[in-house]
Structure formats: structure tokens, C-alpha cells
C-alpha positions as CSV (number, residue, x, y, z in Angstrom):
1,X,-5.0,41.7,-2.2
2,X,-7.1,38.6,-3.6
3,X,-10.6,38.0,-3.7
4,X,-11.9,34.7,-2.4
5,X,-13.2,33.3,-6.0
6,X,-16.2,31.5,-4.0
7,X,-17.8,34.1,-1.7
8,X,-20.8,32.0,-1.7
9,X,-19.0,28.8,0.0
10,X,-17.6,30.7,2.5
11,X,-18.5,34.4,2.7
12,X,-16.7,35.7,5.8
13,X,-13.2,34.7,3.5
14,X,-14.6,37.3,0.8
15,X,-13.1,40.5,2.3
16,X,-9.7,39.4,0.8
17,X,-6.1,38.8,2.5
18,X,-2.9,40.0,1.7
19,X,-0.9,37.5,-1.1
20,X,2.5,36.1,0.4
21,X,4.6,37.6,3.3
22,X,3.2,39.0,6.6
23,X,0.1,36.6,5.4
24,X,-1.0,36.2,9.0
25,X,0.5,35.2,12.0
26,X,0.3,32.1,13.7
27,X,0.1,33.4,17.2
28,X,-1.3,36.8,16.7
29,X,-5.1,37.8,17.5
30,X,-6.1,38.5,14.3
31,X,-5.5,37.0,11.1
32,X,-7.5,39.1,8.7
33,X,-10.4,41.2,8.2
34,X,-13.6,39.7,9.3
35,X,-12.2,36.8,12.1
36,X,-13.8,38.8,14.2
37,X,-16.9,38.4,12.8
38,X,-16.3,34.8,12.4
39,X,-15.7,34.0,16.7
40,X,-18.4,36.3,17.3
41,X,-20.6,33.6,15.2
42,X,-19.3,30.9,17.0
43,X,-21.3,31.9,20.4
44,X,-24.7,31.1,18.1
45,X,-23.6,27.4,17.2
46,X,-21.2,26.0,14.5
47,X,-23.0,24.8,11.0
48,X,-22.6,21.0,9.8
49,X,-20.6,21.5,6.7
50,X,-22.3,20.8,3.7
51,X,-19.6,19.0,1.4
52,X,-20.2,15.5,2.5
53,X,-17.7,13.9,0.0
54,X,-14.0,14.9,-1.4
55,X,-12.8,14.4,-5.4
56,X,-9.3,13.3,-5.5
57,X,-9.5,13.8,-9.0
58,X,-11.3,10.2,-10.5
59,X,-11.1,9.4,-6.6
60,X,-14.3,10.0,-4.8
61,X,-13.8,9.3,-1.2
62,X,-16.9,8.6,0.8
63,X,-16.6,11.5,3.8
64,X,-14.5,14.5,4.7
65,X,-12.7,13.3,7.7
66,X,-9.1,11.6,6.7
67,X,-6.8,10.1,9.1
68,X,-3.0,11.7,8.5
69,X,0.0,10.3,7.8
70,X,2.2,10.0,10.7
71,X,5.6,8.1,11.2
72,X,5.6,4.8,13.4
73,X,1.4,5.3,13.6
74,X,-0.2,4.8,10.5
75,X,1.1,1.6,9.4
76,X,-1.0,-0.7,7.2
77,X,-2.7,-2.3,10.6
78,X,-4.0,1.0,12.1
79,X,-5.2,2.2,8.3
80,X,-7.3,-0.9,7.6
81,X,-8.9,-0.6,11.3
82,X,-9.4,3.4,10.7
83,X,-11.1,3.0,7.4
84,X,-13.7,0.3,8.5
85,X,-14.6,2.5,11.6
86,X,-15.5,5.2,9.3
87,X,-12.7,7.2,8.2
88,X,-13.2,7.9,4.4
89,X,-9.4,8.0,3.6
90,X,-6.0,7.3,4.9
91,X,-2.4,8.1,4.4
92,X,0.4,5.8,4.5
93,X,3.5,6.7,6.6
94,X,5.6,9.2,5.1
95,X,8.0,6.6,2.7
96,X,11.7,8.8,1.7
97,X,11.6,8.0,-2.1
98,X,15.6,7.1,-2.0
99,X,14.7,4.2,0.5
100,X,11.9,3.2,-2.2
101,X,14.0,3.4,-4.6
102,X,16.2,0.9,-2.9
103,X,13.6,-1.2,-2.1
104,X,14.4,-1.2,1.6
105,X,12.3,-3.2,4.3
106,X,11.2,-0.4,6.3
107,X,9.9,1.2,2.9
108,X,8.2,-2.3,1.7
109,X,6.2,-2.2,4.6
110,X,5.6,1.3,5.1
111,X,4.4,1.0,1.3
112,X,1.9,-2.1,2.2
113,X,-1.8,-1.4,1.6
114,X,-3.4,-4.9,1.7
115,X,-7.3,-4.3,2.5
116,X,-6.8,-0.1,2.4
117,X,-8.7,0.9,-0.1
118,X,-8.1,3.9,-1.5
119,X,-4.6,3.5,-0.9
120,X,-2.7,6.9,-0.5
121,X,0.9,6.9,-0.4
122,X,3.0,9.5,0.9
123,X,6.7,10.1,-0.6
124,X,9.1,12.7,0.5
125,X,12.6,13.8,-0.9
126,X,14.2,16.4,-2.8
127,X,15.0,15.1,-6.3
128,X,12.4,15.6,-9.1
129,X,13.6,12.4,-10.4
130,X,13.9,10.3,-7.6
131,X,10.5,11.3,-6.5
132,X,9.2,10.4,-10.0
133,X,10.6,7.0,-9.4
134,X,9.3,6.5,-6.5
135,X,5.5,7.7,-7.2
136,X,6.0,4.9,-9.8
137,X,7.3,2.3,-7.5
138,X,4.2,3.2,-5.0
139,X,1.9,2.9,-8.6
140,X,3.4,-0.4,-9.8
141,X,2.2,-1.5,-6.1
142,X,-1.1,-0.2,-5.7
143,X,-1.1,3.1,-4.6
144,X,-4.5,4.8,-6.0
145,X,-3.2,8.3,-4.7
146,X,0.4,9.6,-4.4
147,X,1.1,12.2,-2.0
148,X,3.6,14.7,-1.7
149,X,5.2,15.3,1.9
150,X,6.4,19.2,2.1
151,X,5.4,19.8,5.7
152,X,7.1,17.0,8.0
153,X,8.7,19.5,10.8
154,X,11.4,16.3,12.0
155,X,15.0,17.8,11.9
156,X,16.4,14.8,10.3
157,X,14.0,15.6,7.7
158,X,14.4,19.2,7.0
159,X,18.0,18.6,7.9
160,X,18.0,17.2,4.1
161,X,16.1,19.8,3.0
162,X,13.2,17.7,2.6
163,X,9.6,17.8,4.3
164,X,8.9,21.5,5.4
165,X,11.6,22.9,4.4
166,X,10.6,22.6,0.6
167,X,8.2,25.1,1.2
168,X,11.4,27.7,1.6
169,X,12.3,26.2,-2.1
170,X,8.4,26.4,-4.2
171,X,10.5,26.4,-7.5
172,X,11.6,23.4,-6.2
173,X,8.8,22.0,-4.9
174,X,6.6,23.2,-8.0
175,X,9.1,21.3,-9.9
176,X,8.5,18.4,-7.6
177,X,4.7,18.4,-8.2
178,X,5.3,18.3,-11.7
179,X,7.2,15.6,-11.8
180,X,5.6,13.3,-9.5
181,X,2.2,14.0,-12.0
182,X,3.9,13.4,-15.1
183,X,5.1,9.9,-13.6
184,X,2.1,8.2,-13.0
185,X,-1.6,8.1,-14.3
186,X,-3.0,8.8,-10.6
187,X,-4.3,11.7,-8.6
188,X,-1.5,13.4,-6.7
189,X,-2.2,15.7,-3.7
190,X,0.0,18.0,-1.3
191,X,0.4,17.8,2.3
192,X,2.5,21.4,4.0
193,X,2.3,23.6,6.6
194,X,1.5,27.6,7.0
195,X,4.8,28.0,6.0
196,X,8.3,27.3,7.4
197,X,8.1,30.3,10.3
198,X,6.1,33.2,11.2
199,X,7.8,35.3,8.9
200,X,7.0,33.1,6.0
201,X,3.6,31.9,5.8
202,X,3.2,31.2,2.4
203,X,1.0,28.2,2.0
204,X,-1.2,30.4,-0.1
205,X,1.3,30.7,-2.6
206,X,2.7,27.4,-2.5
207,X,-0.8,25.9,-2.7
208,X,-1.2,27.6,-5.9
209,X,1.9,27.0,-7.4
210,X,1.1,22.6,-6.4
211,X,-2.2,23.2,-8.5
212,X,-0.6,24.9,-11.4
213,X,1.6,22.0,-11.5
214,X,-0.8,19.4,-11.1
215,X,-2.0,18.9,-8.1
216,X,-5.6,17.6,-7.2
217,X,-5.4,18.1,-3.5
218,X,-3.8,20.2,-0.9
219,X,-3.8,19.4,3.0
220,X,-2.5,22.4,5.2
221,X,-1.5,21.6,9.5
222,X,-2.0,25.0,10.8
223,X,1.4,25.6,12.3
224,X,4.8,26.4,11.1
225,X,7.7,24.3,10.9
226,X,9.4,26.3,13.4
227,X,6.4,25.7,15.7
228,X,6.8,21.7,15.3
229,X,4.0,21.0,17.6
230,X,4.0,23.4,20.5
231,X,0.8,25.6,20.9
232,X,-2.4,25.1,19.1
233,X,-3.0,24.9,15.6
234,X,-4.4,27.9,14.0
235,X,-7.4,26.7,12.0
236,X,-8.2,30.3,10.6
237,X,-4.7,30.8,9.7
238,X,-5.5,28.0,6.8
239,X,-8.3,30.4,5.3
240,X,-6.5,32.3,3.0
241,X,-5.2,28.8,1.2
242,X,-9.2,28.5,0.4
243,X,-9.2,31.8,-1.8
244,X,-6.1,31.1,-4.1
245,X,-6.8,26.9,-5.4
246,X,-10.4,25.5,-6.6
247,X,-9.0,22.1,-5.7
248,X,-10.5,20.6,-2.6
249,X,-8.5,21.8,1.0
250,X,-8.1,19.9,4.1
251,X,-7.4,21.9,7.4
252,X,-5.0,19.7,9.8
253,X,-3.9,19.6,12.9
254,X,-5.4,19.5,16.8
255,X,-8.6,18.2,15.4
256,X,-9.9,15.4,18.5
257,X,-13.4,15.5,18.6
258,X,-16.5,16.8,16.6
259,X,-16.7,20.3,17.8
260,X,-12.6,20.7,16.4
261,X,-13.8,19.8,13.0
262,X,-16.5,21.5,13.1
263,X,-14.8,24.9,14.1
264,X,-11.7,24.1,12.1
265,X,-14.1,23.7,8.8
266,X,-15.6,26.9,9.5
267,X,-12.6,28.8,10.5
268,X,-11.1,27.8,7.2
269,X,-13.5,27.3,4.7
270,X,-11.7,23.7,3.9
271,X,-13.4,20.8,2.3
272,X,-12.2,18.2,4.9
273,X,-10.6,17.4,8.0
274,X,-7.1,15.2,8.9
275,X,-7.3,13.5,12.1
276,X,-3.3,13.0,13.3
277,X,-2.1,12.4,16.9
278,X,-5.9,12.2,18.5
279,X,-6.9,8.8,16.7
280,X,-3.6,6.8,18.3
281,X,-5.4,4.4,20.5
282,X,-8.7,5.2,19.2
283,X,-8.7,4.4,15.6
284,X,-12.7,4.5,15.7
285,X,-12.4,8.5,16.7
286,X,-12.5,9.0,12.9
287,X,-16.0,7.8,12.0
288,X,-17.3,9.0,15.3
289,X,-16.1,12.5,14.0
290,X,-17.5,11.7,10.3
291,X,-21.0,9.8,11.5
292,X,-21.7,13.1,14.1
293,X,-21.0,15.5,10.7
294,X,-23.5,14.0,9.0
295,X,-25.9,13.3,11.6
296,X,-26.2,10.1,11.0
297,X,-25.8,8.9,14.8
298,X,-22.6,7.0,14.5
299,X,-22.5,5.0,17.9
300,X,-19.3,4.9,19.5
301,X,-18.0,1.3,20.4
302,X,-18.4,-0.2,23.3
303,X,-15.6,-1.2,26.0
304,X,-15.6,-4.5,25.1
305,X,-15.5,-3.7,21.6
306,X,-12.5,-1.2,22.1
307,X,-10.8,-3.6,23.8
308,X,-11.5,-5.8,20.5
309,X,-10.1,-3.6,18.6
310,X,-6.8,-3.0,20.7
311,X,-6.1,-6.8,20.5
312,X,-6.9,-6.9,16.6
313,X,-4.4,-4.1,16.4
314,X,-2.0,-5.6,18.4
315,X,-2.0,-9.3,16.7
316,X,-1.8,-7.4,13.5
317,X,0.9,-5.7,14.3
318,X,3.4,-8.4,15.4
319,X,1.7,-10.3,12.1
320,X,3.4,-7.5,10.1
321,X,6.5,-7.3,11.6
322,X,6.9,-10.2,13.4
323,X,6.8,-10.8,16.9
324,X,10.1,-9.0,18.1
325,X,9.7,-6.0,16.3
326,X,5.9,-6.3,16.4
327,X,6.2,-5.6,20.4
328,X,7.9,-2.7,20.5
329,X,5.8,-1.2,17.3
330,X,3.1,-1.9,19.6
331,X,3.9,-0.1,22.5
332,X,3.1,3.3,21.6
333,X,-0.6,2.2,20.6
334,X,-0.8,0.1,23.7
335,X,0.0,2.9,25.9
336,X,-3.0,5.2,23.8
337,X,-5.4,2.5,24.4
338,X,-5.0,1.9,28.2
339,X,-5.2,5.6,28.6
340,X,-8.0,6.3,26.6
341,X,-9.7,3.3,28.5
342,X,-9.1,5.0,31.8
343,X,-9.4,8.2,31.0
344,X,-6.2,9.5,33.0
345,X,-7.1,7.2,36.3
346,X,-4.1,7.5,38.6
347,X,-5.3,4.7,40.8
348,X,-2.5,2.0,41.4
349,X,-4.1,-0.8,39.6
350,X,-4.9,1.6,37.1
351,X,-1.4,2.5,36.6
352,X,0.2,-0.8,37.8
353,X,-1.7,-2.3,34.5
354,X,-0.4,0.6,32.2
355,X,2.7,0.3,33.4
356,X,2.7,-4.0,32.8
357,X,1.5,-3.7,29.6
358,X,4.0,-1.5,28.1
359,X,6.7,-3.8,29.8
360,X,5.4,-6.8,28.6
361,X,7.1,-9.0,25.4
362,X,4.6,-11.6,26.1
363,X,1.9,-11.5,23.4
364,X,-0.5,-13.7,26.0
365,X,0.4,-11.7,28.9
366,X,0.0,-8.5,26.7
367,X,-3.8,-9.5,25.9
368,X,-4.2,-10.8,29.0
369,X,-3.6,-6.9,30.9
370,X,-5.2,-5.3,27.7
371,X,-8.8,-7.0,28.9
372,X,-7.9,-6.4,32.9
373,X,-7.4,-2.6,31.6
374,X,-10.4,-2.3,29.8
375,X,-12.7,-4.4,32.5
376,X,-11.5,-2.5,35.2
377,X,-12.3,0.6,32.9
378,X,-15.8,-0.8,33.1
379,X,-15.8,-1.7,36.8
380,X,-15.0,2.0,37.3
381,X,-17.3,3.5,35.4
382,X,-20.2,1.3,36.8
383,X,-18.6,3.0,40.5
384,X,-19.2,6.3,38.7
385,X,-22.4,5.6,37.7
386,X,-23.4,4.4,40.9
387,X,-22.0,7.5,43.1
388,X,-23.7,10.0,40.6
389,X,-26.9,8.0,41.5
């Protein structure tokens, strides 16, 4: 057993959980002693955390709530929209450090951080020192933080051994931190999972061994590999990460609103939040989530300003990878905004728009349905507003 070295920060964690296997389980009904008393607390209201800033070692980022790293999402476009709506940091698609090394055109761009400032890149591979090259590379371009995939569930990924399935490996992946700090003169950080399967949850010990090796940062999703996505995050099932590092923890996954963060903080004790798969088509969810933490009344754009921001997003995107390509980048973040904008309306124009503007290769025609989507979002929520009357 361990003892949680800051029972003031977060009490309930104090009681102490077991070190490595048999941790906890990701779908049992209790993780540890004392979750009881934590859901039973939950009836009388959840507290605003009171961290209101992270230290990525020398890096201070202004708020808690980060936006994730996710492949075909996060592109330069969507981080640069993310941080001026109030996110306080984002993280570059995951780059595979032989593909940097290379110099490849998907990895150029996946590395671009024009206008992100502070700009985190995430690497992922295998090697020590092809991972030390390419945390240079990412340096020698910009990068202000370097971070370390080990929890990408993909199967082409952990096919490789790479992602996730380092977390089977920690000599390995301790080795892997070391390198990747000894490369470069910049904060490095950890993003894994609970483990690789139920019968394996050791991000506890992993997080350690990342800080012993240099780490100033670890993010844990709270599911397994083996879990990909399916289910719900467990939020509580990151608590035990709190008691073994003293470098700052950010609880991930299923977080899409306020009340998530707010639970997920206090279920884990962690420093921050990472906002993944909720913020596509709403890349203003971020400081929504950040401004309502710190009470500061963060108002929440408009329709007309949504739609604003899908037509930056869009224009940006075929900027960055030209028009061809741009399109069908586009698509997924299309089809998130029109939903988002009517809010899962299966009326035929509703869904004759959706439908049009994922079909669409004309950038005119594409802005063109994105405005008829989001003024016939207004229309209907004037009819709503009327019928409640």
C-alpha cells in the first residue's frame, strides 16, 4: 500500500491503494476504499477546483482545461481556433517519429504550429533514439513542449508496439522518457492510459517511472487499451496516478461539458482536464468549460458566430492542405458542426442540409449550406421558443 503524499489536496485519496496489479478495475463498482464516500458527496454539489493554472515545467499555461491530441482532428487549424476560444493548451496530432525523421508531408504539417502558442508536440515510436531525433526535429521547429504518446489504442499503432502498448514494456518506455529529455532543452510530458487491459492497470507505476526519468507532466484517459473507446471512462480509476508523482496530472477522456470536468477533477484528484472527441465541431466547448471553472461567466457564442467559426475552420483547412485534400479533411468537422447546430433534428431539411454539405467539393456551395444549417438552426429554435411561450 502507498500513502497519498498530499492528503490535504485531495483527502478522500489518503486511505491508500494497492501499488501495481489488481490496481482497480475499469468496470468494477469500486475502485478503492473511500469511492464510496466520494459519490455519496457528489449528491451535495461538486467543488470548483482550486488549481487555476498548470506548470509544464518553465511552461505556465493559463487554465486547466487542454484540448487532446487526436489524429485527423487537431491539426494546426482547429488548435489555433481552440486556444483563442479559451483553451489554455493544445496538442498536436500524434507525429510517428520515423515519419519525422523522414521529413514526410503528412508529418510537416502534422508538426505546423504557426499562431499555437504554446506549441505541444506529440511523437510516438519505439526507438529511444529515433524518438530523441525526432523531439529534436519538433524543437528545431518550434515545439515549446514535447510529448510522449504511450496510450494511442489504434491497432496499427500497437501493432508496432508503439502507443499503448509501451505501457506493457515501462523499461522501455522509462528508457524512452529519458531519452526524449536528454534531447532537447524543453519540458516533456506523458500521455497513457490505465493500462493496456483490466488485468494490468499500471499507470501508477508507469507514471512514476516517466517522472523518475524526467518527466514534467503526465495525462491519464481512463480506459484501457483493450477498451479502445467502448463504455465510459473511469475518472476515479485515475486517482491512484495522483498519490505516486508530485508532477501535475491531467484526467482524460468523456469529459463534454462543465459538470464532466468537474466530477472527473474530483474523482481523481488531477490538476487538469483533456477535452478529446466532445470539442470536434465545437472548438469553443474548451473555454466554455475553462470560463464556467473559474466563474468567470464565459458566454458561449452565438449562432451566427458558430457558424463563423465553422467557415474559418473550413477556409483554413483547404488553406493548409489545399483545396482537394482540404475537402475531405473537412468533412469530419463539417458533419460535428451541422449536428451540434441542430442538435440531432431529424427533420428533412435538417437532414437534406447535413447530408449536402458532407457531399459537397464546392468550397462556395459548402459555405453556402454551412449558413442555411445554422439559420435554420435559429429559425427552429425561435419555433421553440415560441411553442414554450
Amino acid at each position: 500500500m502507498y500513502r497519498d503524499p498530499m492528503p490535504q489536496r485531495f483527502p478522500l485519496l489518503a486511505q491508500g491503494f494497492p501499488e501495481r496489479k489488481g490496481l482497480c478495475s475499469a468496470q468494477s463498482t469500486v475502485y478503492y476504499p473511500g469511492k464510496m464516500q466520494i459519490e455519496q458527496k457528489m449528491g451535495s454539489g461538486l467543488p470548483l477546483p482550486s488549481a487555476r493554472t498548470i506548470a509544464i515545467g518553465g511552461v505556465k499555461l493559463d487554465g486547466i482545461v487542454l484540448l487532446a491530441p487526436m489524429s485527423g482532428i487537431t491539426d494546426v487549424i482547429m488548435r489555433r481556433l481552440a486556444l483563442r476560444l479559451g483553451a489554455a493548451g493544445v496538442v498536436s496530432e500524434m507525429i510517428a517519429s520515423p515519419a519525422l525523421a523522414r521529413s514526410g508531408e503528412e508529418a510537416r504539417l502534422r508538426l505546423e504550429g504557426e499562431g499555437v502558442s504554446p506549441h505541444i508536440v506529440q511523437i510516438a515510436g519505439r526507438d529511444p533514439a529515433c524518438m530523441a531525433q525526432a523531439a529534436r526535429i519538433a524543437a528545431d521547429s518550434g515545439a515549446a513542449v514535447i510529448d510522449i504518446n504511450m496510450g494511442c489504442p489504434a491497432k496499427r499503432v500497437a501493432r508496432q508496439l508503439c502507443g499503448s502498448a509501451l505501457m506493457r514494456e515501462p523499461d522501455l518506455a522509462e528508457r524512452i522518457v529519458a531519452a526524449v529529455v536528454a534531447s532537447v532543452d524543453l519540458p516533456v510530458t506523458v500521455k497513457m492510459r490505465l493500462g493496456y487491459d483490466e488485468g494490468s492497470l499500471d499507470a501508477p507505476f508507469l507514471a512514476r517511472r516517466c517522472e523518475a526519468a524526467g518527466a514534467q507532466l503526465v495525462a491519464v484517459h481512463g480506459r484501457t487499451r483493450a477498451q479502445f473507446y467502448e463504455g465510459r471512462a473511469d475518472w476515479a480509476a485515475v486517482g491512484p496516478v495522483k498519490g505516486q508523482v508530485r508532477i501535475p496530472l491531467v484526467v482524460n477522456g468523456d469529459i463534454a461539458s462543465t459538470e464532466d470536468a468537474k466530477r472527473a477533477l474530483f474523482l481523481s484528484g488531477a490538476d487538469g482536464v483533456m477535452i478529446g472527441r466532445a470539442a470536434l465541431g465545437r472548438p469553443w466547448l474548451l473555454g466554455e468549460v475553462a470560463g464556467e471553472l473559474k466563474e468567470e461567466g464565459h458566454t458561449s457564442p452565438s449562432l451566427v458566430e458558430r457558424c463563423d467559426i465553422a467557415i474559418e475552420h473550413y477556409r483554413g483547412l483547404l488553406s493548409l492542405y489545399g483545396v482537394a485534400l482540404g475537402v475531405r479533411h473537412s468533412r469530419k468537422h463539417l458533419q460535428a458542426y451541422a449536428a451540434h447546430a441542430l442538435a440531432g433534428q431529424a427533420r428533412p431539411m435538417a437532414c437534406g442540409l447535413s447530408a449536402s454539405l458532407v457531399r459537397s467539393e464546392e468550397p462556395a456551395e459548402v459555405e453556402r449550406l454551412l449558413r442555411a444549417i445554422f439559420g435554420l438552426a435559429a429559425d427552429l429554435g425561435d419555433a421553440h421558443l415560441a411553442e414554450a411561450a
